[in-house]
C-alpha positions as CSV (number, residue, x, y, z in Angstrom):
1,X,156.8,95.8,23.9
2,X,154.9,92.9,25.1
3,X,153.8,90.7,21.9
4,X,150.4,90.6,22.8
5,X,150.1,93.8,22.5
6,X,151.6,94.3,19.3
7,X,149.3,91.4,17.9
8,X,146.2,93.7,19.4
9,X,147.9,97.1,17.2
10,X,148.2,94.7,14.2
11,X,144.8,93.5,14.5
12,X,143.3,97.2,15.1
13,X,145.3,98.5,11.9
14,X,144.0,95.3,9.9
15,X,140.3,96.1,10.7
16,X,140.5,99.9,10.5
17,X,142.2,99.0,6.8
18,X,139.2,96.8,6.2
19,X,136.4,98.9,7.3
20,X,138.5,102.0,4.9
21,X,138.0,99.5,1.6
22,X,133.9,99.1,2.6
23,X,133.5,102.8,2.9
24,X,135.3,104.0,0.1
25,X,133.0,102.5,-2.0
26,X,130.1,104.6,-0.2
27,X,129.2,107.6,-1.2
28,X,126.5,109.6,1.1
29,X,125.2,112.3,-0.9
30,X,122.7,115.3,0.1
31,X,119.2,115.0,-1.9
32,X,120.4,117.5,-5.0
33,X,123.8,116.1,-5.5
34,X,122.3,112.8,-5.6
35,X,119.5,113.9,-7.9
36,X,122.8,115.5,-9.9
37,X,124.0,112.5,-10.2
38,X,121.1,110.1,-11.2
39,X,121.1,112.5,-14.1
40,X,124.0,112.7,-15.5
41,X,124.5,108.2,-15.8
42,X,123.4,106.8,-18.0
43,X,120.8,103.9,-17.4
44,X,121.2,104.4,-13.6
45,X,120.7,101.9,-11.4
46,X,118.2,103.0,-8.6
47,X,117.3,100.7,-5.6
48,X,114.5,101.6,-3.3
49,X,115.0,99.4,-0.1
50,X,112.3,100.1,1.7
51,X,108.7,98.0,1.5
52,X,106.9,97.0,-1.2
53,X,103.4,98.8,0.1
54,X,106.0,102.1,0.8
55,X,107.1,101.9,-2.5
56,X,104.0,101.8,-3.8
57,X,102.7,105.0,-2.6
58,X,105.8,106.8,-3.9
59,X,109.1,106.5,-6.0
60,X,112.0,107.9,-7.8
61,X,111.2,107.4,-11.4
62,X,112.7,103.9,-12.8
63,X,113.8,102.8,-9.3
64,X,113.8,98.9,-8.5
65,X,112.4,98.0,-5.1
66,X,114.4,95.5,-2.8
67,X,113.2,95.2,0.5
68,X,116.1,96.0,3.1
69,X,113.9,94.2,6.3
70,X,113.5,90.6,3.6
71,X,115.6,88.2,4.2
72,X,116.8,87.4,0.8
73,X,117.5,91.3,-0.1
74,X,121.0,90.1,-1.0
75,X,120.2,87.4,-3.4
76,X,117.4,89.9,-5.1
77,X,120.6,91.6,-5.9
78,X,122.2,89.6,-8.1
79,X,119.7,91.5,-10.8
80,X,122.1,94.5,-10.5
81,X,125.5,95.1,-12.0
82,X,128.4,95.3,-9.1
83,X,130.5,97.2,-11.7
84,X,128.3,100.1,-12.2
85,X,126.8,102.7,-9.8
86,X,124.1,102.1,-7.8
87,X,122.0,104.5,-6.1
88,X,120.4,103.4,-2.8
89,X,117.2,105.4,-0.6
90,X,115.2,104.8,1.6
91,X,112.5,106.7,3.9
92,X,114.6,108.5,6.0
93,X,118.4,107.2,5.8
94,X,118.5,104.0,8.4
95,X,117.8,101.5,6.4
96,X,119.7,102.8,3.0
97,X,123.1,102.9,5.4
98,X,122.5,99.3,6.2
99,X,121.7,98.4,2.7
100,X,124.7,100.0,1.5
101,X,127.1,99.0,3.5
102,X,126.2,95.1,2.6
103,X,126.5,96.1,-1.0
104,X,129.7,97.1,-0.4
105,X,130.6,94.2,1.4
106,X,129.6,92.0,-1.7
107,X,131.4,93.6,-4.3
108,X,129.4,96.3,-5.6
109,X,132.1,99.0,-6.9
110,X,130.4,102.5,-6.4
111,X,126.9,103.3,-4.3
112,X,125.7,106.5,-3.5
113,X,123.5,106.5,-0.6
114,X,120.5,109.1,-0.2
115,X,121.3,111.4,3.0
116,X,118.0,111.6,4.6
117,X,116.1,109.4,2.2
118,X,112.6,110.8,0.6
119,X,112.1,113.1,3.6
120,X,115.3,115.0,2.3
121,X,114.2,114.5,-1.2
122,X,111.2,116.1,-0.5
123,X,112.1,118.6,1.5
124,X,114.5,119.9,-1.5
125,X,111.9,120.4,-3.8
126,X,112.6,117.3,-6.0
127,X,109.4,115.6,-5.4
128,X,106.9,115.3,-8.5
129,X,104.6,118.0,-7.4
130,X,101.1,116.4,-6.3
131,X,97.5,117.3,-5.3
132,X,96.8,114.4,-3.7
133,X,96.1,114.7,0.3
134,X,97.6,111.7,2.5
135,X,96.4,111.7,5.9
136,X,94.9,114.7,8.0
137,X,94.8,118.0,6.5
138,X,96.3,121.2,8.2
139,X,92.5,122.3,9.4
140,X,92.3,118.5,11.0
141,X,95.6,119.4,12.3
142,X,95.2,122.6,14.2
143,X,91.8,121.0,15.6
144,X,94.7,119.1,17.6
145,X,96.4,121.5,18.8
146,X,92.9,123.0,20.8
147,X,93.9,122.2,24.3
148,X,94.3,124.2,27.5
149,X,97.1,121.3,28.2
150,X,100.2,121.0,26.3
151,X,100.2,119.2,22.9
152,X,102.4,116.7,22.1
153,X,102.9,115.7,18.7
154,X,104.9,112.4,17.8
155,X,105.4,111.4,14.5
156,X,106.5,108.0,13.9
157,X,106.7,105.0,11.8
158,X,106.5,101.0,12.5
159,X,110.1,100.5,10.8
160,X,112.2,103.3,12.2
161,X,114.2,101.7,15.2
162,X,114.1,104.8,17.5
163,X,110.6,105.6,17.0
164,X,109.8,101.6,18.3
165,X,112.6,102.5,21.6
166,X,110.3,105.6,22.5
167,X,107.1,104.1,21.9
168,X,106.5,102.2,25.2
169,X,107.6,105.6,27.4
170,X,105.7,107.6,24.9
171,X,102.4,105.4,25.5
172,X,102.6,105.4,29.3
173,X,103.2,109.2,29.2
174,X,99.6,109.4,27.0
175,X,98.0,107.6,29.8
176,X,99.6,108.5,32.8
177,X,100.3,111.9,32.2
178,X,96.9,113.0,30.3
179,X,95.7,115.4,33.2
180,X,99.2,117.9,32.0
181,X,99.8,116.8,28.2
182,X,97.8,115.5,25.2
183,X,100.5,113.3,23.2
184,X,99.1,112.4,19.5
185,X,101.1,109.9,17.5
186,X,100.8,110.8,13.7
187,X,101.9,107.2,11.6
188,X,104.4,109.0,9.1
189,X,103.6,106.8,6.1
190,X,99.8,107.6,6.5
191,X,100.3,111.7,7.3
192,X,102.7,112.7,4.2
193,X,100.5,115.7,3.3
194,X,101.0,117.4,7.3
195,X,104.4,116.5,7.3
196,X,105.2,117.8,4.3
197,X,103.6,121.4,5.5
198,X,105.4,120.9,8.5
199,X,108.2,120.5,6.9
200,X,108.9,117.4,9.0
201,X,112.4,115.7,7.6
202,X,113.2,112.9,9.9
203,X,112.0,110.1,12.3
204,X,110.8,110.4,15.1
205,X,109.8,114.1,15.8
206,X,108.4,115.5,18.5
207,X,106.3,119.0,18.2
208,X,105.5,120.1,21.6
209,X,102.4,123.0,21.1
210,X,101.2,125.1,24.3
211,X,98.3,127.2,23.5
212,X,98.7,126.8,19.8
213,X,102.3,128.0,19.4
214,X,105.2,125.7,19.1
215,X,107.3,125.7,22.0
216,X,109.8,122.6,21.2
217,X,110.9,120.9,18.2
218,X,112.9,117.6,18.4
219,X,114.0,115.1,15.6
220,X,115.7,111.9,16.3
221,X,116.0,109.8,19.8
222,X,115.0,111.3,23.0
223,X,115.3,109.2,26.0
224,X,112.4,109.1,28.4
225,X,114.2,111.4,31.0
226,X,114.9,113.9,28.9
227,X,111.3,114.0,27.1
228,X,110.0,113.8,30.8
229,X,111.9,117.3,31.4
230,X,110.3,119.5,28.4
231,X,106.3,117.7,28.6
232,X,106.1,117.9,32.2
């Protein structure tokens, strides 16, 4: 066997070894197991990573906000202890992952990492129940939806990384194409009350409505071809 070819096995086993350590300290827990758990530790430590005006409009109870996109998120950590559990959420999973796996990397012993974020949180019922309408209402939403053209609605949001790949396509679709589709982009952050109806549990998704009925329902990344093939 040709030595440089054992120094690349070597070198694979070493970094597979390394990134085993990182992710044995990550737990990634569905919304009730993680609400479990918050519940049964004692003076848990919660960290919200997402922005300060998200975390604003809405929180886990006694969460600390630490803003994954600053740059000093790691030095605003040195308020938590590395030796106890911390649990980590975001909006919708991205930027808790992230967040995470740099905890691990410096040392922190045990994180539990929200699968979904709030979306999931919500969508399980674990939400403080609340009256309060954010954004358009279902009457503002069906009035939408009244096209003799196909509807297309995106929900997005300025920090989610695949909602900012689709948006150029998306917005040359909404004027190029506007004689065979109508495409409306709902800000997810401003339209909680719809989505929550809608039951709407990750970023981006696509509803595609053709004389008021739903015809396609996609969550996630959709590349322009493929988007190209169910609008058009």
């Amino acid at each position: 066997m040709k030595p440089f070819f054992i120094t690349f096995i070597y070198l694979s086993i070493i970094l597979s070894s390394c990134q085993a350590q990182t992710s044995k300290n990550i737990q990634v827990l569905e919304a009730p197991a993680f609400a479990e758990k918050i519940k049964n530790t004692a003076n848990a430590q919660i960290l919200d990573v997402r922005t300060p005006q998200e975390f604003s409009g809405e929180h886990l109870d006694k969460a600390k906000n630490i803003n994954w996109l600053n740059a000093d998120f790691e030095k605003n950590t040195a308020t938590l202890d590395k030796s106890k559990p911390v649990f980590v959420y975001c909006k919708a999973g991205s930027r808790s992952q992230k967040a995470a796996e740099k905890l691990a990397e410096i040392g922190f012993a045990t994180i539990y990492d929200l699968q979904g974020g709030i979306l999931k949180w919500e969508a399980a019922g674990l939400s403080k129940p609340s009256d309060k309408l954010v954004g358009i209402n279902r009457q503002q939403f069906e009035v939408l939806l009244k096209s003799d053209k196909k509807v297309l609605i995106n929900f997005f949001a300025s920090w989610c990384a695949p909602c900012k790949q689709m948006e150029p396509y998306i917005s040359k679709m909404q004027k190029e194409n506007s004689d065979k589709v109508v495409i409306v982009r709902l800000n997810a952050d401003e339209n909680k009350t719809i989505m929550k109806e809608l039951k709407v549990e990750e970023l981006p998704t696509l509803l595609l409505y053709e004389n008021n009925n739903l015809k396609w329902k996609s969550s996630g990344f959709v590349s322009e071809e493929d988007l190209k093939k169910q609008i058009l």
